[in-house]
N, C-alpha and C positions, 0 to 999 in steps of 0.2 A: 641175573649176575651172581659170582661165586663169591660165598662167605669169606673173608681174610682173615685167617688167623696171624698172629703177629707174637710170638714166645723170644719173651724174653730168656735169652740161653742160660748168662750167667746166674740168673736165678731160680733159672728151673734147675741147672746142675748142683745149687747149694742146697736144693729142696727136696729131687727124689736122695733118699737114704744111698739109696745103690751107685749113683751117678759121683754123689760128694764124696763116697770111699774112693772111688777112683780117680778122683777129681785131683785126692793127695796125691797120688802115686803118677799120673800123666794126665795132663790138661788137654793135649791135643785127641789122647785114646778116650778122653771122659767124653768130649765134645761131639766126634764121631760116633761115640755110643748111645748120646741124646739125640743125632741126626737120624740113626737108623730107629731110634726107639720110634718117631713122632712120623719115622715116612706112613705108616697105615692112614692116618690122618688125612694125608693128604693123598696117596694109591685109591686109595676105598673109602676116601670121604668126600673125595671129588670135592675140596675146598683149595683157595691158595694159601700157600702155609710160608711164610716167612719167620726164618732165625735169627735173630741177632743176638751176638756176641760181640763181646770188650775189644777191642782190637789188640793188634800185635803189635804194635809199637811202629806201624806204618800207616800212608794212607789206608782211608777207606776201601774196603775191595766185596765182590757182590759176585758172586757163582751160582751156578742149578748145581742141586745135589745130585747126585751120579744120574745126572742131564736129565733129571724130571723136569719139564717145563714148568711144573707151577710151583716147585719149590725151593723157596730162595733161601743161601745162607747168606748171609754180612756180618763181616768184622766191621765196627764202627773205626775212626781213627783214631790215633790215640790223645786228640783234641776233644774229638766230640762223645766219647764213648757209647756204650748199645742206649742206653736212655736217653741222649742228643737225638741218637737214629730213632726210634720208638716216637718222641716227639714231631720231631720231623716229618713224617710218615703222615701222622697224628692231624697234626696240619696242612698238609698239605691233600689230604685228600678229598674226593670230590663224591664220593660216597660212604662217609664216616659210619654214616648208621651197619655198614656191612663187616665193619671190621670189628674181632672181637682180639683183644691183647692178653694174654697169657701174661699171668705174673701174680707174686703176691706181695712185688713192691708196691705200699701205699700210696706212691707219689705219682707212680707210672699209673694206677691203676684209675686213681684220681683226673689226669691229664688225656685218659681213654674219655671220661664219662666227660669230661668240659670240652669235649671238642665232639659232639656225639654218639661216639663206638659206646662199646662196651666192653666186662675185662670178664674173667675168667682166671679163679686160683690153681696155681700149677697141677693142685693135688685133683683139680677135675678133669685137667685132662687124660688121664686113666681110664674116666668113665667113658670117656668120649671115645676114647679106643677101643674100649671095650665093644663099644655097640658097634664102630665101623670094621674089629674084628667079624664079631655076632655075625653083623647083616650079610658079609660075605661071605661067612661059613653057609648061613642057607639060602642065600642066591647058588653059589656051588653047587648045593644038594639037591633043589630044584632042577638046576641044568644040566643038559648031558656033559659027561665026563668032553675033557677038551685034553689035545695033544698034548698040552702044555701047562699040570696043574701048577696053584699057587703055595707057595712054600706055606708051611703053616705059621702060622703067627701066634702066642700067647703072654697075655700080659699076666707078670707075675713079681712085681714092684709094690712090696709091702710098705705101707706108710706107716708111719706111728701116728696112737693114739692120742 
């Protein structure tokens, strides 16, 4: 069975540097540029990747990102907000040990590890792309060219020291 990854949105967008400058300027263009950031992840990590984010001031509502089957966004509502949903999730699953939570909230990160999972700080997930970049650059170079190559991808989201 597939790893779960579970990132918490609004706090991976106050944490990459690049995401929180745009983050002032449009929330919905920051949000969509952490979605496509994190699709490698899940295209070329062959994991299921869930986003949640704060909601908008409605119910809860739950879509595939440009209809990738295994990657989910959720806006929480704006009762329960994305750490309700996180929790939620949290308990209610029936293979905790697979899910890994993105976040460098201390309280979410805490409420991964008491209900099994495990967590993961925003700033690792970088690395993580990096290799699921890596690995398909030389799968690619291994295999015969194909009709239809894959856009190139490179991560390049400096964090501070």
């Amino acid at each position: 069975m597939q790893e779960h990854l579970i990132v918490d949105g609004n706090n991976a967008l106050h944490t990459i540097p690049e995401f929180a400058r745009e983050l002032k300027l449009d929330r919905t263009r920051a949000r969509e540029s952490l979605l496509h950031f994190l699709e490698p992840l899940q295209v070329m990590g062959g994991c299921l990747l869930s986003v949640v984010f704060d909601g908008k001031g409605g119910p809860q509502s739950v879509s595939k990102h440009r209809g990738i089957e295994d990657y989910t966004v959720i806006y929480s509502s704006s009762v329960e907000g994305a750490d309700g949903v996180i929790e939620r999730m949290l308990m209610g699953a029936t293979q905790p040990e697979r899910i890994v939570v993105v976040t460098n909230d201390g309280l979410i990160r805490n409420c991964a590890y008491a209900h099994g999972s495990t967590a993961m700080r925003v700033e690792e997930v970088a690395k993580r792309l990096d290799y699921a970049i890596e690995s398909s650059k030389s799968i690619r170079k291994d295999s015969k060219p194909s009709a239809r190559p894959f856009d190139s991808f490179e991560n390049k989201i400096p964090f501070p020291d």
